[in-house]
C-alpha positions as CSV (number, residue, x, y, z in Angstrom):
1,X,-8.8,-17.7,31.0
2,X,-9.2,-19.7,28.4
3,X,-7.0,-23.5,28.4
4,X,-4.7,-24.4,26.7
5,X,-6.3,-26.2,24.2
6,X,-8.5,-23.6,23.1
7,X,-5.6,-21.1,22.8
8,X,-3.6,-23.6,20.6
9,X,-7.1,-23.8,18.5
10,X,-8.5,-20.2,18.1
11,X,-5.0,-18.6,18.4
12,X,-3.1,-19.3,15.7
13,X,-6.3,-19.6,13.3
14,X,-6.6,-16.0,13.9
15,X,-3.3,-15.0,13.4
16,X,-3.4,-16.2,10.2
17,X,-6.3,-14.9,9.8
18,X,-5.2,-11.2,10.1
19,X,-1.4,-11.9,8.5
20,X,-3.7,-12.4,5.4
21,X,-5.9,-9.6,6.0
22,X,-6.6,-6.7,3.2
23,X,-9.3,-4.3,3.6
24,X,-11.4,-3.8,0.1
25,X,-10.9,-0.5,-0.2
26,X,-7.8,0.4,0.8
27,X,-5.0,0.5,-2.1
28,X,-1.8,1.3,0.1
29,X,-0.2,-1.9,0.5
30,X,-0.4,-2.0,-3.8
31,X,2.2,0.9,-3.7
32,X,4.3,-0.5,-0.2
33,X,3.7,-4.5,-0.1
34,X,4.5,-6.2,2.9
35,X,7.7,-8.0,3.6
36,X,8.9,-9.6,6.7
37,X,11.8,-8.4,8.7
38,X,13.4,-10.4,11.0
39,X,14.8,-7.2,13.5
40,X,13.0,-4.0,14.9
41,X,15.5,-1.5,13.6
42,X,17.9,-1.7,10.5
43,X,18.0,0.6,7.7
44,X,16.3,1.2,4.6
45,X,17.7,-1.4,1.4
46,X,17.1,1.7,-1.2
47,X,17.3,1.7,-5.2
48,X,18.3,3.4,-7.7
49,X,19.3,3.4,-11.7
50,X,22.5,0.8,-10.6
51,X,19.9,-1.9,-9.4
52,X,18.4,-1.9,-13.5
53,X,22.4,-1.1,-14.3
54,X,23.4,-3.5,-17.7
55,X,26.2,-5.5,-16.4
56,X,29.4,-6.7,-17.9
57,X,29.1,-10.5,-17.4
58,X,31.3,-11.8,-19.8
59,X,34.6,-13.2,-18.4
60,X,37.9,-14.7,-19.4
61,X,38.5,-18.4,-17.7
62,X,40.4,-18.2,-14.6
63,X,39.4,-14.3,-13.9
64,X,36.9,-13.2,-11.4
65,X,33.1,-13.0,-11.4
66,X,31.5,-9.4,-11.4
67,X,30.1,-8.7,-8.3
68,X,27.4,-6.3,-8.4
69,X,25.1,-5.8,-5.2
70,X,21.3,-5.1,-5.3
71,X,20.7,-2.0,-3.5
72,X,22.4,-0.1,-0.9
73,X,21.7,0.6,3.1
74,X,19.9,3.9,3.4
75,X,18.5,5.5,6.0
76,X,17.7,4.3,9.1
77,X,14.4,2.7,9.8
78,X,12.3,1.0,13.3
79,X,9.1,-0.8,13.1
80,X,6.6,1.1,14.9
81,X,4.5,-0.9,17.6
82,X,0.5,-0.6,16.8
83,X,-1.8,-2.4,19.3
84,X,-5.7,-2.3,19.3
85,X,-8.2,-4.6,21.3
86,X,-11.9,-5.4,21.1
87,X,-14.1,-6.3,23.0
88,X,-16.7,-9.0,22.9
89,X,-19.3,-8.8,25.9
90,X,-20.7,-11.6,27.8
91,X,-24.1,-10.6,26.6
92,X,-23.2,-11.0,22.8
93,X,-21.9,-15.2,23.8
94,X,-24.2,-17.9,23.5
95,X,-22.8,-19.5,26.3
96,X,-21.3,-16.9,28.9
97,X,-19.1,-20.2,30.2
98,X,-16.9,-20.7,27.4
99,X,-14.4,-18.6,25.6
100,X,-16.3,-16.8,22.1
101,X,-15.9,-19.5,19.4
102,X,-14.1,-18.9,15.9
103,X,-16.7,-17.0,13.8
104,X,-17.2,-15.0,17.4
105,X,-14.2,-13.9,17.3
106,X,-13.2,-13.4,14.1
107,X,-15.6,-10.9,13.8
108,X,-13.7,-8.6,16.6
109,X,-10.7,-9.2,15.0
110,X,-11.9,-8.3,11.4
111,X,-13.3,-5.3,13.3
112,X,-9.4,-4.6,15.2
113,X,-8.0,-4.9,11.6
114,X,-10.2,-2.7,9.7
115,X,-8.8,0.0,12.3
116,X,-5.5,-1.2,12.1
117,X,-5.5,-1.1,8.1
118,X,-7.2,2.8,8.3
119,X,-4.5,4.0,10.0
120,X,-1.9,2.5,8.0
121,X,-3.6,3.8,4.7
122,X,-3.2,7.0,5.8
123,X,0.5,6.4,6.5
124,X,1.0,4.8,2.8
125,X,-1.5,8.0,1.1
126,X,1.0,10.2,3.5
127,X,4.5,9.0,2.8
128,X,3.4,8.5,-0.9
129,X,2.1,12.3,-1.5
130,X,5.0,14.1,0.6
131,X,6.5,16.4,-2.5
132,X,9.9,16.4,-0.5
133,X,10.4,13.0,-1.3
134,X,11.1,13.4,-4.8
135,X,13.2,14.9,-7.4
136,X,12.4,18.1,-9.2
137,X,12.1,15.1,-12.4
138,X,10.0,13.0,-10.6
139,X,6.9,15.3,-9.6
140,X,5.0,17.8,-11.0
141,X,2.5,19.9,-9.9
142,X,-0.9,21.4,-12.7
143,X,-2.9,24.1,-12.5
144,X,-5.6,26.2,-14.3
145,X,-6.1,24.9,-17.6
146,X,-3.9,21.3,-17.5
147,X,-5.8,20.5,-14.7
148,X,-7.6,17.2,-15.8
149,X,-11.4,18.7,-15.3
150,X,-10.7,21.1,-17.7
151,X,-11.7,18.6,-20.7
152,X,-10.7,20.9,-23.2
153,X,-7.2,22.1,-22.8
154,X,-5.7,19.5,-20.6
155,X,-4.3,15.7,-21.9
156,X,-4.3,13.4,-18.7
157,X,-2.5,10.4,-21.0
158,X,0.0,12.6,-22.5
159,X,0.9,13.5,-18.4
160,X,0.6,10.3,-17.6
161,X,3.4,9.0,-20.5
162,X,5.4,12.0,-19.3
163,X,5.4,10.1,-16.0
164,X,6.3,6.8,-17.2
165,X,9.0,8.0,-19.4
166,X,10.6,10.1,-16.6
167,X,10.7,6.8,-14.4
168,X,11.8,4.3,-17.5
169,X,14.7,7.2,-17.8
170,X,15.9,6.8,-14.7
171,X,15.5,3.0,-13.8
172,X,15.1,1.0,-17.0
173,X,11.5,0.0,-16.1
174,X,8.3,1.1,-17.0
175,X,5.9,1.8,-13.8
176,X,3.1,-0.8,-13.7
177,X,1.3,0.7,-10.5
178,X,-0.8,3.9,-10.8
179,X,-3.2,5.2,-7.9
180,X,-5.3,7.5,-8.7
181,X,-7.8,9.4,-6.0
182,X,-11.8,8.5,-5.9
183,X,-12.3,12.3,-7.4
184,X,-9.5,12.2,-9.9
185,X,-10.9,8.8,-11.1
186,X,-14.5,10.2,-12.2
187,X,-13.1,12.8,-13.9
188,X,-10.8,10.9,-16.0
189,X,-14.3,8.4,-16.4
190,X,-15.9,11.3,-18.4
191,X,-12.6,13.0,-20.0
192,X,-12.7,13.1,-23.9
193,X,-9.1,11.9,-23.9
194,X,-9.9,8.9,-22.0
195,X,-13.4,7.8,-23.4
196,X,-11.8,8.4,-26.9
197,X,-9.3,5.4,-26.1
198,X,-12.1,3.3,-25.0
199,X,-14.9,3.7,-26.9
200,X,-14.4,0.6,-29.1
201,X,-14.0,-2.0,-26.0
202,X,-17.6,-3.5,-25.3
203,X,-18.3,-1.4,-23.1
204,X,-18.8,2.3,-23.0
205,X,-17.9,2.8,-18.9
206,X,-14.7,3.1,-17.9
207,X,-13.5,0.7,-15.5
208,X,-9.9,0.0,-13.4
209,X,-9.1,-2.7,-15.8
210,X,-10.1,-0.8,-19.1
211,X,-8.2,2.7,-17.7
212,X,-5.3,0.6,-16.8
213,X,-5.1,-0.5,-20.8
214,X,-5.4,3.3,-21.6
215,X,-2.7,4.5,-19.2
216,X,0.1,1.4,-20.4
217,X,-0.1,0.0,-16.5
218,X,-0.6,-3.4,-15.2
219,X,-2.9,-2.2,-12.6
220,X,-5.1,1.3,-11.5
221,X,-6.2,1.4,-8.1
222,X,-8.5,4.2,-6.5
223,X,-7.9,5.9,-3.3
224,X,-11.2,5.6,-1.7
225,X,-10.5,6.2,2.0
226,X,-11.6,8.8,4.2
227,X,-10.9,9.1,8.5
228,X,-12.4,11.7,10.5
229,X,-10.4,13.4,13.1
230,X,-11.1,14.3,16.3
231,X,-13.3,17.1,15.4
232,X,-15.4,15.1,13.8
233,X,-13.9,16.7,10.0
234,X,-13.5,14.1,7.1
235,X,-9.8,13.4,6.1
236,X,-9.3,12.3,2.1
237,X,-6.3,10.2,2.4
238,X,-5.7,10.8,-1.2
239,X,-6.6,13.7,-1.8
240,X,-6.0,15.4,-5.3
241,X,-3.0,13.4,-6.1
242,X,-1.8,10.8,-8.2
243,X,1.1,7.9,-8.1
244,X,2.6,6.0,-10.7
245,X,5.3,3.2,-9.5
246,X,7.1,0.2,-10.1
247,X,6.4,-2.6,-8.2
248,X,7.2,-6.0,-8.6
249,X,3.7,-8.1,-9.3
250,X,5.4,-10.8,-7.1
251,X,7.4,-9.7,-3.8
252,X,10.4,-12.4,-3.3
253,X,11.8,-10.0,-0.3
254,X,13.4,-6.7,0.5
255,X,16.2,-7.4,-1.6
256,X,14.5,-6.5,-4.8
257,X,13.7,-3.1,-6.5
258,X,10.5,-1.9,-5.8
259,X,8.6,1.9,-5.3
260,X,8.0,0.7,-1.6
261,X,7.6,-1.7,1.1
262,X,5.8,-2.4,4.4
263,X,8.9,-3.6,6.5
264,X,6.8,-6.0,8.9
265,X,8.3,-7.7,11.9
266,X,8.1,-11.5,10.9
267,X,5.1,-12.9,12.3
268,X,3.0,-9.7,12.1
269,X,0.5,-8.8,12.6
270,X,-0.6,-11.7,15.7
271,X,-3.4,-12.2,17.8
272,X,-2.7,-12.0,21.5
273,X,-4.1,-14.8,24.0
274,X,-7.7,-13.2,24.7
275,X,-8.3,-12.6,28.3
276,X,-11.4,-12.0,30.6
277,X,-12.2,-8.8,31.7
278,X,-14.3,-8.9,34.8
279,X,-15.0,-5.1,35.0
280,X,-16.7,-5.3,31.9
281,X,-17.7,-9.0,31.5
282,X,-15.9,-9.0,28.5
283,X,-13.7,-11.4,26.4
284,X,-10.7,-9.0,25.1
285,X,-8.8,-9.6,21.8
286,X,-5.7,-7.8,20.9
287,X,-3.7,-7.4,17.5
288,X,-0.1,-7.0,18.2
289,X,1.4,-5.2,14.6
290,X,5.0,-4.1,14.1
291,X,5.6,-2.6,10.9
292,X,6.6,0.7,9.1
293,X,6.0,1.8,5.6
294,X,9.5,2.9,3.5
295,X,10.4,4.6,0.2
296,X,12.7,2.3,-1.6
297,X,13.2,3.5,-4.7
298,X,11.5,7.0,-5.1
299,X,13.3,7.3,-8.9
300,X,10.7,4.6,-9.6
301,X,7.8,6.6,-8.6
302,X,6.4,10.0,-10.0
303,X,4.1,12.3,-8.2
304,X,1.2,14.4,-10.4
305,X,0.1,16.8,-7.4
306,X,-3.2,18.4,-7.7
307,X,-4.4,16.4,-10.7
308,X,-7.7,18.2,-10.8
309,X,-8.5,21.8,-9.1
């Protein structure tokens, strides 16, 4: 087992490490930030026009304040508990005496959260694309000819402003977070609508940043990710589907409105004290991760389902 010393060394390096840890192609955690919780259970703080509400605040001397509270419990929620380990062998050490140094074992970490952040993608692409979720004004779903490949008949921008306005409508705020699928994104790259609003910028190729502009949002993100399942079939987290959302560019805590959160158990994700494991002459790492992704505010998100056929 490793002493002391090394485990006050490696340890907490790690940890904060992985607490830091975003994969580069996953865009889930731009729709449901993290935020720390301090218990395993609570319920949900949720959202809705009141929190954007445009208070009385005046007052006469000697009356009382208005109180106003920011959000309201919802329904219930527990952090799930994810653990993964890896593995590093006693054949990959330098030195099969001594516990894998920092870069060693980083690596096997990176590799635990690159698993851990695949999984909760899919949770994120999932929770965000469940129709249920919304409001008959908050979703809509094209077909034939306003699907966006059809570059003749359809208008993605004017859909996309229909969004926004439905969410400014109902919350005050305009929704500064749109994810848009790998497939949806290269057919908005070559739709006349979209190359018409770009093609006096210095360049001609439509990028995040320069689609962003177009579509009135601080920020465009593309679904990228795939998983496989046990039959070996390729899963597109994202699908067909797009998200617009208001999210606050800086996250304070639960208390304010936002789309969505990761409700994280404070101190989350952490790396376990490795241990040896003789059968396979192996150094073991583990990630211990408590955390579950919640709707806070679904009137400050819109669904477009099936963007393209």
């Amino acid at each position: 087992m490793p002493t002391s010393a090394q485990r006050q060394v490696i340890d907490p390096i790690l940890s904060n490490v992985v607490q830091g840890y975003k994969h580069p192609e996953h865009i889930g955690h731009a729709l449901f930030p993290r935020v720390p919780v301090e218990s395993s259970g609570g319920q949900v703080i949720e959202f809705n026009k009141n929190s954007f509400r445009l208070y009385k605040t005046a007052r006469a001397p000697g009356t009382p304040f208005q109180r106003i509270q920011f959000g309201y419990l919802g329904k219930p929620y527990a952090v799930e508990n994810h653990g993964v380990e890896a593995a590093v062998p006693r054949e990959h050490m330098r030195d099969a005496s001594i516990v894998p140094g920092i870069d060693l074992a980083s690596g096997a970490i990176s590799g635990v959260m690159s698993v851990n952040s695949l999984v909760m993608e899919k949770q994120h692409a999932d929770i965000a694309r469940n129709a249920a979720s919304y409001d008959a004004n908050h979703k809509v779903t094209l077909a034939g000819t306003d699907q966006w490949n059809d570059y003749v008949n359809s208008d993605p921008v004017k859909d996309i402003n229909d969004a926004r306005e439905a969410i400014r409508s109902s919350t005050g705020v305009y929704p500064n977070v749109i994810s848009i699928p790998s497939a949806v994104f290269d057919i908005l790259c070559e739709h006349p609508k979209i190359t018409d609003k770009i093609k006096y910028t210095q360049t001609a190729i439509v990028t995040e940043q320069l689609l962003a502009a177009a579509l009135k949002a601080d920020k465009v993100v593309v679904g990228k990710a795939i998983g496989f399942d046990d039959a070996d079939a390729s899963i597109d987290f994202w699908g067909k589907d797009v998200v617009l959302a208001y999210v606050p560019s800086v996250i304070s805590g639960a208390q304010e409105p936002s789309y969505g959160y990761t409700y994280t158990l404070t101190g989350h994700p952490n790396v376990e004290v490795p241990y040896w494991d003789n059968s396979t002459k192996s150094w073991v790492y583990g990630i211990g991760y408590e955390r579950v992704p919640v709707l806070s505010g679904i009137t400050s998100g819109f669904l477009i389902i099936n963007a393209i056929a």
